[in-house]
Structure formats: C-alpha cells, structure tokens
C-alpha positions in Angstrom: -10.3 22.3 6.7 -7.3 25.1 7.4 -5.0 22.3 7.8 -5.9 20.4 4.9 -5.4 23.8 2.9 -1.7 24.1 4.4 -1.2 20.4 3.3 -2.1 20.7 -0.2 -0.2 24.1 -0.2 2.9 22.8 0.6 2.5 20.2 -2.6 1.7 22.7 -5.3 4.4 24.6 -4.0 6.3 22.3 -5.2 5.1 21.7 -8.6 2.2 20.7 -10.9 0.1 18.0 -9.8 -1.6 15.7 -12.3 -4.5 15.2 -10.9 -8.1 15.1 -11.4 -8.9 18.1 -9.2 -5.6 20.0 -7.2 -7.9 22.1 -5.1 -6.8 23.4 -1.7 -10.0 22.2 -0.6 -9.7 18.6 0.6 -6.4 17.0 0.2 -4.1 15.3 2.3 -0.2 15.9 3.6 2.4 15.3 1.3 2.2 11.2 0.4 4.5 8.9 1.6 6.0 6.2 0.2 4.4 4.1 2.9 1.1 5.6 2.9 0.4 7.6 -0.2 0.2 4.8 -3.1 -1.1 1.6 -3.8 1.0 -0.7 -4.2 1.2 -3.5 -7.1 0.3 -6.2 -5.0 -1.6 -4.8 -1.9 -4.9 -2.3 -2.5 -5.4 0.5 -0.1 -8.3 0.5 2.5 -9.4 3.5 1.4 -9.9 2.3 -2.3 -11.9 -0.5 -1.0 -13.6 1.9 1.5 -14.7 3.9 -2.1 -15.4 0.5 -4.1 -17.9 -0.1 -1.2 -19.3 3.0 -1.1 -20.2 3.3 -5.0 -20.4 -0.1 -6.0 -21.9 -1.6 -3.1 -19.3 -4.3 -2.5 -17.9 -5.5 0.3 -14.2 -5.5 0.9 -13.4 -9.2 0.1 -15.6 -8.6 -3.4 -13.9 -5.5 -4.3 -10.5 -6.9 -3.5 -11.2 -10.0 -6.0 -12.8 -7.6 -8.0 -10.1 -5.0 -9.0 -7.6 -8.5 -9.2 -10.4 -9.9 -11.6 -9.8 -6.7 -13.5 -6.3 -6.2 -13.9 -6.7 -9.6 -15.6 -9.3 -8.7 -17.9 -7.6 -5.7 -18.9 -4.6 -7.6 -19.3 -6.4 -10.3 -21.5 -8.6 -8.0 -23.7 -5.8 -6.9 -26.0 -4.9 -10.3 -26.5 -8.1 -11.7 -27.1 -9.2 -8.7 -29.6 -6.0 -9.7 -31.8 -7.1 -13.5 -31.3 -10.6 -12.4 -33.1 -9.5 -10.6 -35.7 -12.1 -9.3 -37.8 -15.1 -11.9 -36.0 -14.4 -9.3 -33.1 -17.5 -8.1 -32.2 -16.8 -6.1 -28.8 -16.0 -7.4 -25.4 -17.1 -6.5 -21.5 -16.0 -7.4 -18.2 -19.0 -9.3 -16.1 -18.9 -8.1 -12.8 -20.9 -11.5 -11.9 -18.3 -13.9 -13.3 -15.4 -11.6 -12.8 -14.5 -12.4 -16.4 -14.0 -11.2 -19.9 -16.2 -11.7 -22.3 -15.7 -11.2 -25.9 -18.0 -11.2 -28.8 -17.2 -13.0 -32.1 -18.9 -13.6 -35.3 -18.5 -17.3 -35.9 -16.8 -20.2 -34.8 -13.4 -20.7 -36.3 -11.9 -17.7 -34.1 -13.6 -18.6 -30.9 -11.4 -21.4 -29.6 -8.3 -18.9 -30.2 -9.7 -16.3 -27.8 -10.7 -19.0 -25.4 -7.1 -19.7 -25.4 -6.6 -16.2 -23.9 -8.5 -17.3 -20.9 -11.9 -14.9 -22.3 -15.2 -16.2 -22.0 -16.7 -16.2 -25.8 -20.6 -15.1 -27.5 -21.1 -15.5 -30.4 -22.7 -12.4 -32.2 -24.2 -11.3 -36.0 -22.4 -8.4 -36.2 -18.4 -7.3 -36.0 -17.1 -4.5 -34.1 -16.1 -2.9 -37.6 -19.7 -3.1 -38.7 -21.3 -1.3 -35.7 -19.1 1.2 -35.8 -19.7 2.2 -39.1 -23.2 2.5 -38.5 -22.4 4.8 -35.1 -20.1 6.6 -38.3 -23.3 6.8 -40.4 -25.5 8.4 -37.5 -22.3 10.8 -36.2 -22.8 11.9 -39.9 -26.3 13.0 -39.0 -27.2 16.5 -37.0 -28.9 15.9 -33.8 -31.6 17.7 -32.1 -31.5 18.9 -28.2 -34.0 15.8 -27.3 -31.2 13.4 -28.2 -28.6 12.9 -25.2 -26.1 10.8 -27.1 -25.4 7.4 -29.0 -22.9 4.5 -28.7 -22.2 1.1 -29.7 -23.1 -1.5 -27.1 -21.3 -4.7 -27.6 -23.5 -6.5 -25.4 -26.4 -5.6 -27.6 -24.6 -6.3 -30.7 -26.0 -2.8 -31.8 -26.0 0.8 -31.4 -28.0 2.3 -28.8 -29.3 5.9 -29.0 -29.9 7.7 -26.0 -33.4 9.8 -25.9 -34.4 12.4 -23.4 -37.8 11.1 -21.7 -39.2 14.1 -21.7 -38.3 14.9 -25.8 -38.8 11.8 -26.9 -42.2 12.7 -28.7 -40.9 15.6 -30.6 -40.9 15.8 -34.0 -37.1 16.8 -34.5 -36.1 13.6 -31.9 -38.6 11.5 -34.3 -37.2 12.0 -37.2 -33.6 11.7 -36.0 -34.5 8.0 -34.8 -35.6 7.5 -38.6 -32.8 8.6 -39.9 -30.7 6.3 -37.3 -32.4 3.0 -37.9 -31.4 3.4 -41.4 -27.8 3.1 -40.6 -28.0 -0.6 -38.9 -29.5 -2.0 -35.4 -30.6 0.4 -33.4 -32.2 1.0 -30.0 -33.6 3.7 -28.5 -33.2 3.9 -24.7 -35.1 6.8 -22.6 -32.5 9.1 -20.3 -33.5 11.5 -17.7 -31.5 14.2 -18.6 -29.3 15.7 -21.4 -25.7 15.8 -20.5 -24.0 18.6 -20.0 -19.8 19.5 -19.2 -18.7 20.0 -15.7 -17.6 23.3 -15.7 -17.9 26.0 -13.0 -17.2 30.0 -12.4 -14.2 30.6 -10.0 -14.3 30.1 -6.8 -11.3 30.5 -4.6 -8.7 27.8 -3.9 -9.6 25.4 -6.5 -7.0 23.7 -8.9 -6.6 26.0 -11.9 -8.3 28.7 -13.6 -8.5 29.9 -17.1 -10.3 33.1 -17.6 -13.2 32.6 -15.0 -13.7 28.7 -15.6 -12.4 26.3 -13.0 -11.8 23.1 -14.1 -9.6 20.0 -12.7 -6.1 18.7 -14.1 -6.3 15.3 -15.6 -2.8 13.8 -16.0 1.1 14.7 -16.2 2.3 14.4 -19.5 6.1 15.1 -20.5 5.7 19.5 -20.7 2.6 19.8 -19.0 -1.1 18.0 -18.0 -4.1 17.1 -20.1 -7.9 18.3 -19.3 -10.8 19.4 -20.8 -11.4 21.4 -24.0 -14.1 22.8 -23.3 -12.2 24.4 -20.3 -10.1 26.4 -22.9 -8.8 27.5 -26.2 -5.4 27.0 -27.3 -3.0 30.3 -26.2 -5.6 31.2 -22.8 -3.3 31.5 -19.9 -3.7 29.2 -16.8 -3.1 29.6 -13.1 -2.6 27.5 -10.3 -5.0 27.5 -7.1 -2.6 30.1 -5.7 -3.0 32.6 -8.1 -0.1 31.8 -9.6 0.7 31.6 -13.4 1.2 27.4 -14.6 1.3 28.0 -18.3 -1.2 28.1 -21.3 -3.2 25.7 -23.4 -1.4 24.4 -26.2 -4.0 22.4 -28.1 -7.8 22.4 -27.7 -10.6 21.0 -29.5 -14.4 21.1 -28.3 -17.3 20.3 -29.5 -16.4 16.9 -31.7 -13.4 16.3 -29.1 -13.2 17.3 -25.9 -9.8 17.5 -24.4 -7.0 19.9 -24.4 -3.3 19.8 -22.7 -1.7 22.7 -21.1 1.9 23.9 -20.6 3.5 23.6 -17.4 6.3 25.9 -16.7 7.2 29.3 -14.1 8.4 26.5 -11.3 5.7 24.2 -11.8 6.6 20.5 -12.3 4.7 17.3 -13.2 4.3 14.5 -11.1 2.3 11.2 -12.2 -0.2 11.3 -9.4 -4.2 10.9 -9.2 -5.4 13.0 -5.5 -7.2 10.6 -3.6 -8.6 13.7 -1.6 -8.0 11.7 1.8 -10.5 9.0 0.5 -8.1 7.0 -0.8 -4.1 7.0 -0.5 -2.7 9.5 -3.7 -2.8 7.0 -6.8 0.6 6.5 -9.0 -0.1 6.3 -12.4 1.6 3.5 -14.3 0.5 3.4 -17.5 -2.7 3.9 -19.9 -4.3 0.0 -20.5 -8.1 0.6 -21.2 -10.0 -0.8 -18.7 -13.1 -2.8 -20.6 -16.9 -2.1 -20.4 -17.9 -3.3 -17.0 -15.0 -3.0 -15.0 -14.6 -0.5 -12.1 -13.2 3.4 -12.5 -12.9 5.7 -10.5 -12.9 10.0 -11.1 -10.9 12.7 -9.1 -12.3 15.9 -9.3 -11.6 19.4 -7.6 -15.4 19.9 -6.5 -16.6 16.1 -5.6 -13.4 14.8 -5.2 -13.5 10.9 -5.3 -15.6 8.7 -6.4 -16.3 5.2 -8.6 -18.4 3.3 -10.2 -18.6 1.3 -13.7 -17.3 1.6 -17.1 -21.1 1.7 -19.5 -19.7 2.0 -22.8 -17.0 2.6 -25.3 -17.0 4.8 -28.6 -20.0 6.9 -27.2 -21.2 10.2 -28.8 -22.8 12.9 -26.8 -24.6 15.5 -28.1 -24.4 18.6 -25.7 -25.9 22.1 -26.2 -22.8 23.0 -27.9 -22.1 20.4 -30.0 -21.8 16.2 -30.1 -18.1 14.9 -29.0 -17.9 11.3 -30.6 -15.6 8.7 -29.3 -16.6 9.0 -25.7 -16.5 6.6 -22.6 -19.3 6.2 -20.9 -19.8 5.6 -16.5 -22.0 5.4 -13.7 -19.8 8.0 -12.2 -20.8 11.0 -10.7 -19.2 14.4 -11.2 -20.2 17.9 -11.0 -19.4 21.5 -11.9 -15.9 21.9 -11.7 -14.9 18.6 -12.0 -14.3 19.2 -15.6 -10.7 17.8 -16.9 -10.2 15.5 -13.7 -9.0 12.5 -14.3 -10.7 8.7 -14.4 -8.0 6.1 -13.6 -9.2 2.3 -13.2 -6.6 0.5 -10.9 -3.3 2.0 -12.0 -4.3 3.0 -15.3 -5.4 6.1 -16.5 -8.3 6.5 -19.1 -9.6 10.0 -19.3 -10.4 13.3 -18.3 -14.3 14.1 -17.3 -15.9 15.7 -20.0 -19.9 15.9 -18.9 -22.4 14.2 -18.0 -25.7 14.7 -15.6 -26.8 14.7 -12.1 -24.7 15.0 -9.1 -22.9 12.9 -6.0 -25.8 13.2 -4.1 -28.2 12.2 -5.9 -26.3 9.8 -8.5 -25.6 10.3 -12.2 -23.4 9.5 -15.0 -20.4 10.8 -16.8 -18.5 10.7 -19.7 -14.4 11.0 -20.6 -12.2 11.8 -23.5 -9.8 8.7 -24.1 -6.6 9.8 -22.4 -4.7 7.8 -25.6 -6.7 9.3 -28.1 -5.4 12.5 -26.5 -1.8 11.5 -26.2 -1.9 10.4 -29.8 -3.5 13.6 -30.9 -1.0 16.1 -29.0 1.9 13.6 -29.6 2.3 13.4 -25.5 3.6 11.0 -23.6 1.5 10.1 -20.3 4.2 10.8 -17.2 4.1 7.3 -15.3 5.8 5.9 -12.3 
C-alpha cells in the first residue's frame, strides 16, 4: 500500500482531482494516455472486470451491454420529445438491451418507434405521476418511511416502507395520506437510508471540519459533492492536510449537494479514480443514463463499484430530512463515500448522497443529479 500512497501523492500534488474518492489509500500511478482512460471505441478490461463482478455478466455481455447503452441514452432524449405529453417514463431492459418508453395512447407511439425505442402503452403521463410524487413530497413523513419515487414501469408511484415499521401507526397513516394523491404502492425495505459520511481518518480525499467525504466532479472553479458534507463558507482540505478551498453553495436536507472552491495550487482535472479497478475514467459530458442501465460509483472508502440505475425522481426521507429528486441504484457505498461521484460509461450523473448496507454485504444508494446541481450553482461540468 506505501507505493500506492506515493502514486496518488504525486497526482494531488499536482492539483485537484474530480473524483469520487481522492484518497491516498488505493489509487494507481499517474494515468497514461495509453493506459489510464477508456477510450470512445474500446472499453477497458478492468471496467468489464467490475461489470462482471457487480452485475454478474460476462465480458462479451457487458461489452454489448455498455454499447447497448450508449444507444439508449443516446435515443431517450429523442424519443421523450417524440412523446410529447403521452410520455409516460422510459427504462433500459437489460434483457432486450433496449429502450423502452411509456406512452399514453396511440397517435405518438409510431413517432418514438421512429427513434429506434421499444413502445408500452400506459394510463398515466409522466407529468401526472409526478404531480402525485409532488402531492406526497408535500406531506411530512415519519422515520418508518424510507423514501418514494415514481416508477415508470409501474405506471405509479411507489413508496418505500421499512419492514420492521410498517405496522406503526405514524407509517399507517402516511400510506393514507399517499394513496390519496394517485397510484400508489407500498413496497417493504430492510433498512432506512442513511448519508455516507464518516469522522476523519488519515489520508482520505478531503476534510471539512471532522467529516470526510469524497469529491464528485470538476467543474470550471472547483468540484461538486455532498451537502450534507458541508455548509456554505466551512473550509476544506486536501488528503495532505493541505487547504483546497471552501464551500460555496450547500443545501441539505431537501437537496443534497454542494460545490467547493478550488484554489491555493489546486487544479481541476475531469477525471473519475478507478482506484486500480478500472483504468482512471475521462469525463465527457453529463447525458442521463435511463432506469436500467449500468453505473458505476467511486468513492474514497469502497472505492469502485457498479451496478443498476432503479429509479429516477426519488425522494428519501433520512433522519434529518427528505431530499426529493433523487436517483435511485443497486450500488453499494459506505461511510465516506459521501460526494463521490456515479458516472455511467462516460457520463457523469451524480454525487452519492446515502443509502444502506455495505460492499460486503450488498445495498443500495442514492445520488443528487449532477445537472440539477450544475443548473443550481450555474457550473459548468469540466469535460474532456
């Protein structure tokens, strides 16, 4: 591990990372242009290697897999504007390796077709769900209720119970309230989420106060994380001790992101750490992956790992508050981990807000938009 440490030294030196996790703690020497990146048309062993791992794919699938993806991601924009207002939601099917949109009647469905999107027809728009999600964001929710989202698949809104609270009164009447709003279904979790932050420990990414968390993404001045790792004007240093900059913007609960100032001889560089699992990632621009395709999260305590995009427009209701338009994966993250960065091919989308479990056991997180954030703070995402 002492080498690894001197690798990852000799990068920070030079600047601010954007990445999910800069820790001295796993990280590899400084990236090539041979070695370090994926490149548009050939996909790095170690991605597959991680696709395999987490998805249980074997190389051949997860190669036509990401390429089915790219696609779909390519296609969904297209096809949501081909809808219009019939749009009713749409999802990548891992089984078909295509996009699949929802729309509420006939007349637009030969029009996304067109776009090369499988089509289902549905009773209810995308504008109608998510004004019942509005209506039950509206509402206060109890500890026994984990979160709620709109599923497209469904054509409803799904709320998200903890098994072991789902008889209490308080949960009870929430649901009541709910189902008043529109379509609703209740579905039982294990746990309630909670964020991924941690108490410092030494050589991790950046500190504020005595919270570690991970840097999501360069943007032009600075990175975007968590904001439940800071508040705006808290100072922030660097793994060596060093001072980075501050937090210019935060908001957490409702939101939950943040960006930070990057200054004192610190740089940006639009880079995801692949923490030796996978070559360092280029970032190339900010196209939201759909529900169903592949992501993967770099974080400064679990470092890399992927799974599957669950859900869009999620709320989750932690201890502290709920944070509505969410993301929801089968990603696992854990303390620390906080503000890293979920990217889905070349693309970012996030920054890790919470979620529950762990890598070892399995669990699943959530992340703040990275547009929503950029259009917030008025940042543009550094690409290559």
């Amino acid at each position: 591990m002492t080498v690894v440490r001197t690798g990852l030294s000799a990068l920070l030196l030079l600047g601010t990372w954007a990445t999910a996790g800069l820790v001295p703690a796993a990280a590899a020497d400084s990236p090539s242009s041979s070695s370090a990146v994926t490149s548009e048309t050939q996909v790095s062993n170690g991605l597959l290697a991680a696709m395999q791992r987490d998805l249980g794919l074997t190389a051949p699938q997860a190669e036509a897999r990401l390429a089915a993806e790219k696609t779909a991601t390519a296609t969904q924009g297209k096809a949501r504007t081909a809808a219009g207002s019939s749009y009713g939601g749409s999802w990548f099917d891992a089984k078909t390796n295509r996009l699949t949109v929802a729309v509420t009647g006939e007349e637009r469905a030969d029009a996304v077709r067109a776009t090369g999107a499988t089509v289902r027809l549905v009773t209810r728009s995308a504008r109608q769900l998510d004004a019942a999600k509005a209506k039950i964001d509206a509402l206060s929710a109890p500890s026994g209720v984990a979160g709620w989202h709109v599923d497209p698949k469904a054509n409803g809104v799904v709320v998200d119970v903890v098994t072991a609270r789902k008889s209490d009164s308080d949960v009870q009447a929430f649901l009541a309230k709910a189902r008043k709003t529109g379509p609703v279904t209740v579905k039982e979790t294990p746990q309630a989420p909670k964020t991924f932050s941690a108490g410092t420990v030494g050589g991790d990414p950046y500190y504020t106060g005595n919270v570690r968390c991970s840097i999501g993404f360069s943007v032009n001045g600075g990175f975007v994380t968590a904001g439940h790792c800071g508040q705006a004007g808290a100072g922030v240093s660097g793994w060596d001790g060093s001072a980075i900059g501050s937090f210019q913007g935060s908001s957490f609960p409702g939101n939950d992101y943040a960006w930070v100032s990057v200054g004192n001889g610190w740089w940006t560089v639009p880079v995801v750490l692949g923490w030796g699992t996978v070559p360092d990632q280029l970032v190339r621009g900010s196209a939201e992956a759909p529900i169903g395709a592949s992501i993967c999260r770099s974080g400064s305590t679990s470092h890399w790992h992927c799974g599957n995009v669950l859900g869009t427009n999620e709320t989750v209701n932690y201890a502290q508050g709920a944070v509505t338009q969410m993301t929801g994966t089968s990603v696992c993250a854990e303390p620390g981990d906080s503000g890293g960065s979920f990217i889905s091919g070349d693309q970012a989308q996030g920054v890790t807000s919470g979620g529950f479990g762990n890598c070892t056991s399995g669990g699943q997180t959530w992340h703040q938009p990275i547009n929503e954030i950029l259009n917030t703070f008025g940042l543009t995402l550094a690409t290559a």
